[in-house]
ZAMARGU-4260 file (C-alpha; in steps of 0.2 Angstrom, whole numbers, plus 5000, padded with zeros to 4 digits):
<rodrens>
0) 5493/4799/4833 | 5482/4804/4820 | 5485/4814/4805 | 5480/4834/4806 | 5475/4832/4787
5) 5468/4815/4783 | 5464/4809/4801 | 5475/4793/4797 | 5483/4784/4811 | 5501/4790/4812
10) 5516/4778/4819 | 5524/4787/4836 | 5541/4784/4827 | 5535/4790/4809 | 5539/4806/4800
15) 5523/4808/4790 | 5507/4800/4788 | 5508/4785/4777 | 5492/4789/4767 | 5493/4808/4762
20) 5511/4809/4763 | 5509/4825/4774 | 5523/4830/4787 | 5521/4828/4807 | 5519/4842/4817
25) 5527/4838/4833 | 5528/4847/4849 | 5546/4845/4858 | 5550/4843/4876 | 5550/4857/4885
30) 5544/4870/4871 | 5524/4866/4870 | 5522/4879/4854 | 5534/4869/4842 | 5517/4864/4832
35) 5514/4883/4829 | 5528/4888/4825 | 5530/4874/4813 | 5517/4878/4805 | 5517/4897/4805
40) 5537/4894/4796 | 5529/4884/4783 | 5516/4898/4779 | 5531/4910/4779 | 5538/4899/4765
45) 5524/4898/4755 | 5523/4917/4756 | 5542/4924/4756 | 5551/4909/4747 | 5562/4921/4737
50) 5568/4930/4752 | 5572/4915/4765 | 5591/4914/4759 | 5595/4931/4766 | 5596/4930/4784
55) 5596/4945/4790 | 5577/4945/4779 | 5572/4929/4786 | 5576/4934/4804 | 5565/4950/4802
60) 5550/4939/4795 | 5551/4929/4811 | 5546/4943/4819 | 5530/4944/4809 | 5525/4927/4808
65) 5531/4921/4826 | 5526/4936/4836 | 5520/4929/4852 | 5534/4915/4851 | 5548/4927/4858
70) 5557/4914/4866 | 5555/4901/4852 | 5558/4915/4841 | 5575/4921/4849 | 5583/4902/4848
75) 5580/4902/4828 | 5583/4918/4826 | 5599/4914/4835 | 5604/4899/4824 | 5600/4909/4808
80) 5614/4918/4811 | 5625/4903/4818 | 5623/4898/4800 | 5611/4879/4803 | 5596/4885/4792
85) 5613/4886/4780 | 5618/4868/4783 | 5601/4865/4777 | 5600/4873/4762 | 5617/4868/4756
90) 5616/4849/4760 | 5613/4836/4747 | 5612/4823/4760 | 5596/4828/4770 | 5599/4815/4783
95) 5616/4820/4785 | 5613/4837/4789 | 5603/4834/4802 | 5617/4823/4810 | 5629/4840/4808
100) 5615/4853/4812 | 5612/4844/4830 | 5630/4843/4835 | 5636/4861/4830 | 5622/4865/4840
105) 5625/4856/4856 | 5644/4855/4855 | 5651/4873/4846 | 5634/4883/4852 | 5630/4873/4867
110) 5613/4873/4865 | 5602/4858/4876 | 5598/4845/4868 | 5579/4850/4867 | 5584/4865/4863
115) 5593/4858/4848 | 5577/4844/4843 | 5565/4862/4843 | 5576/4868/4830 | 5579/4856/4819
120) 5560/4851/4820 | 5558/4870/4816 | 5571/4871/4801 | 5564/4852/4795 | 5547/4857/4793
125) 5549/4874/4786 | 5560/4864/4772 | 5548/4852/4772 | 5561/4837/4776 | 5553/4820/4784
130) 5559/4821/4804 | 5553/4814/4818 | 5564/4817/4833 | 5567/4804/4848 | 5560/4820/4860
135) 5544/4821/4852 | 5529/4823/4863 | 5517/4812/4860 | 5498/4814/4863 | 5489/4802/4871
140) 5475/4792/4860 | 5457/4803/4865 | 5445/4790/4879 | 5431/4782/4874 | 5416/4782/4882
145) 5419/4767/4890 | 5436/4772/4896 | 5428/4789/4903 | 5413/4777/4912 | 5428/4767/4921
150) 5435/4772/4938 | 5449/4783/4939 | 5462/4775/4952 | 5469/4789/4963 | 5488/4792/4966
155) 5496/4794/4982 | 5497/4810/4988 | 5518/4811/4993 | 5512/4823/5008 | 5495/4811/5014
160) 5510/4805/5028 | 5526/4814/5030 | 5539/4804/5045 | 5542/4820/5055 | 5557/4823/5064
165) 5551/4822/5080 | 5544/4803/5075 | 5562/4800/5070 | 5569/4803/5092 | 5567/4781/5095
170) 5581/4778/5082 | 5593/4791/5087 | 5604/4778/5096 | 5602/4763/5084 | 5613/4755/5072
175) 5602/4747/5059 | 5586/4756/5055 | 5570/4751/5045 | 5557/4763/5046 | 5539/4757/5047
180) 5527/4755/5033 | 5514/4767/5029 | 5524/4786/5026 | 5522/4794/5011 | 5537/4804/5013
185) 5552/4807/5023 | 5553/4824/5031 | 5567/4838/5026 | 5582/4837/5039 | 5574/4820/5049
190) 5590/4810/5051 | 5602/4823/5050 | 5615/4820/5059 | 5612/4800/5066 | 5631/4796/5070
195) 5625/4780/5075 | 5615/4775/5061 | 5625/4762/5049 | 5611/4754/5040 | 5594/4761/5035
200) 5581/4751/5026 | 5565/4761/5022 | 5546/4756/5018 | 5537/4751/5001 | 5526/4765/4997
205) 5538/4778/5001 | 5536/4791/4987 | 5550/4804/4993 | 5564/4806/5003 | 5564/4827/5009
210) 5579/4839/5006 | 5595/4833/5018 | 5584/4821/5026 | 5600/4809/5029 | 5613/4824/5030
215) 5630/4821/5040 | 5627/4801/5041 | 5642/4802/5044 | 5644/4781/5049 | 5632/4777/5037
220) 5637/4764/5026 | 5619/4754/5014 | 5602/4763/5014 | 5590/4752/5004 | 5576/4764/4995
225) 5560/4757/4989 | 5555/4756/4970 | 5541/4767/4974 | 5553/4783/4977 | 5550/4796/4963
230) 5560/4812/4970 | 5574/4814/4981 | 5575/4831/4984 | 5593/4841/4985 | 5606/4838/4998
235) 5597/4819/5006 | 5613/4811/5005 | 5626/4826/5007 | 5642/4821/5018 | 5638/4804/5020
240) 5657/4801/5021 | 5654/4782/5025 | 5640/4778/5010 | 5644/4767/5000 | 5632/4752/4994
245) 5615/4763/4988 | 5603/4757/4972 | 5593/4772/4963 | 5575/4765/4959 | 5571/4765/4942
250) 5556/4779/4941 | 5565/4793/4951 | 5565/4809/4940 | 5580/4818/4943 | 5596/4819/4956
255) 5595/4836/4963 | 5608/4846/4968 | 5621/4842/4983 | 5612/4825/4982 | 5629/4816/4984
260) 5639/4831/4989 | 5656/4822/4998 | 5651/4807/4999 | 5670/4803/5001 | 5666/4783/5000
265) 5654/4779/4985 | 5663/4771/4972 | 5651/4766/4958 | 5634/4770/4956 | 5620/4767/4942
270) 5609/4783/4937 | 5593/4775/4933 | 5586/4777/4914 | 5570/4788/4920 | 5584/4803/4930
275) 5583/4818/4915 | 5592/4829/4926 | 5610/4830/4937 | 5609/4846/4947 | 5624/4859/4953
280) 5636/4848/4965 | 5627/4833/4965 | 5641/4822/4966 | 5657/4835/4969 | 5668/4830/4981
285) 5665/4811/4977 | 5684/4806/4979 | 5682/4788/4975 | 5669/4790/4964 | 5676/4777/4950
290) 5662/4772/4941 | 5647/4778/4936 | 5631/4773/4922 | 5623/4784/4916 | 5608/4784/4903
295) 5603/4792/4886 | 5587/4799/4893 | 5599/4813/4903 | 5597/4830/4894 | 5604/4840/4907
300) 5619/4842/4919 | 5625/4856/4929 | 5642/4863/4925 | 5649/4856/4943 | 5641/4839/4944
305) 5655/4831/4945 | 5669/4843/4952 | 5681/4836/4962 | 5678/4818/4957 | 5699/4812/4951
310) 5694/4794/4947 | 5678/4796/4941 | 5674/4786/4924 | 5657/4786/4916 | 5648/4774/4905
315) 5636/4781/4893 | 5631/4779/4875 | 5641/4786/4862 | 5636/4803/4855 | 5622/4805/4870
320) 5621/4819/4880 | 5633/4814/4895 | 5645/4808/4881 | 5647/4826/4875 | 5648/4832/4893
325) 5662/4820/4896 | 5670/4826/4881 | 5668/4845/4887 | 5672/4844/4906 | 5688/4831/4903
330) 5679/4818/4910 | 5685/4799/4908 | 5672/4791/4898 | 5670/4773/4890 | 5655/4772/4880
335) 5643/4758/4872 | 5635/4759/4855 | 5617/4763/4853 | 5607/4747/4856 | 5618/4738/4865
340) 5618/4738/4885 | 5626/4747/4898 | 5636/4738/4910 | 5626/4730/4924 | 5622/4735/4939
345) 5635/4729/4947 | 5649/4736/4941 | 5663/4737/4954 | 5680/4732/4949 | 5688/4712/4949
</rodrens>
């Protein structure tokens, strides 16, 4: 990253740039304007530094220097009023009160996580207090001519070959199935329904597996899914009352929703740490559902993930996202300290 000032190479994981000293803009996931808003606070400091303490002045300011932020401006505004610029402006402790800032936010206010890093990298900047937050975007370094000259290698397209469900008719009646090589993607709705099917390996190179591709399996035990796979799209897995040995490859985004709905025989499960996202019911119903990993990198979890799941236990990191889900939704939780590791994979009882 370079410096906006003195065009010195900044650190990813630095606050300010180690030769002028000056703060970081930095834009935070999901809110691609936080730069401009940082900056235009800042000029609202410098220009209305007397009148900042009173909120109800500060809020109306916003509206002159944030104009065509309405959303960005809404969430501070918001906070304002909640009293975390407050937390600021009466800490000794700078660090400290980020610390208490994010967790009224997310835990009294429920605000997302991101939600909460735009604001404190809002607030921080306009105070001019040193933070870099863990969602930071960061930009990727500019190519060089050399790099531009090179090749560019083209990704698979997940439609270039979809499996059909027509293609799917020759292992209607069989028990173990291992699709061929060479599809891209795995149709919407192509297995629903193979009461035959207990075993299913699919091909390397698969880069999605359709919306209730593998609905109402219901004798369906292990499907094995490449490390290709990116997206499984909602409901793949619903009512796979049988499932119960499946392994989530590491690069898949997110698990949509109904992904596991009643899936009455899974037991433990690892969510891999690229998954941000758990949508609405994607595990509900998981009656044996005892054990499940879950990663820091989740920022977001629908209110019934996990309804209907009496045995469940998650293992997260302690103050992460999912740990203050747990904490909200009742959920049994046991959590590891930041830096250590998550139990393994295999994590099924002795």
């Amino acid at each position: 990253m370079e410096c906006e000032k003195c065009k010195a190479q900044i650190p990813d994981d630095s606050a300010a740039c180690p030769e002028c000293k000056s703060l970081v803009v930095q834009n935070i996931e999901g809110f691609e304007y936080t730069k401009q808003v940082q900056k235009a606070l800042k000029q609202l400091v410098i220009e209305q530094s007397e009148r900042i303490a009173d909120k109800d002045q500060l809020i109306a300011m916003m509206y002159d220097y944030l104009p065509e932020y309405q959303t960005e401006r809404e969430l501070l505004a918001l906070m304002v009023n909640k009293g975390i610029l407050d937390v600021f402006l009466r800490a000794g402790d700078k660090t400290q009160a980020i610390t208490d800032a994010r967790e009224k936010m997310v835990m009294e206010y429920d605000i997302p996580v991101n939600g909460a890093e735009f604001v404190l990298a809002a607030f921080t900047y306009m105070l001019r207090i040193p933070y870099a937050s863990k969602l930071r975007l960061i930009e990727k370094p500019k190519e060089t001519d050399k790099e531009k000259e090179k090749p560019k290698e083209i990704a698979p397209d997940i439609d270039d070959r979809v499996m059909t469900r027509i293609e799917t008719i020759k292992y209607r009646l069989k028990k173990n199935i291992t699709v061929k090589e060479g599809y891209t993607k795995i149709d919407g709705y192509c297995f629903e329904g193979f009461g035959f099917a207990r075993s299913v390996t699919l091909p390397d190179g698969l880069l999605a597996i359709g919306e209730y591709a593998f609905t109402d399996c219901k004798h369906l035990t292990e499907i094995v899914i490449p490390a290709s796979v990116k997206k499984i799209e909602k409901g793949a897995f619903n009512s796979c009352v049988s499932l119960t040995d499946i392994k989530l490859p590491d690069g898949l985004l997110e698990i949509g929703d109904n992904t596991f709905l009643c899936c009455e025989a899974l037991e433990h499960l690892r969510i891999p740490d690229s998954v941000s996202s758990i949508g609405a019911n994607a595990f509900s119903g998981c009656d044996k559902l005892k054990k499940l990993v879950v990663n820091k990198n989740v920022k977001f979890i629908d209110d019934d993930a996990f309804s209907y799941c009496p045995e469940l236990t998650v293992y997260c990191y302690e103050n992460s996202y999912i740990h203050k889900y747990c904490l909200q939704y009742k959920i049994n939780y046991i959590t590891s300290a930041v830096g250590t590791a998550l139990p393994a994979d295999d994590i099924k009882e002795e």
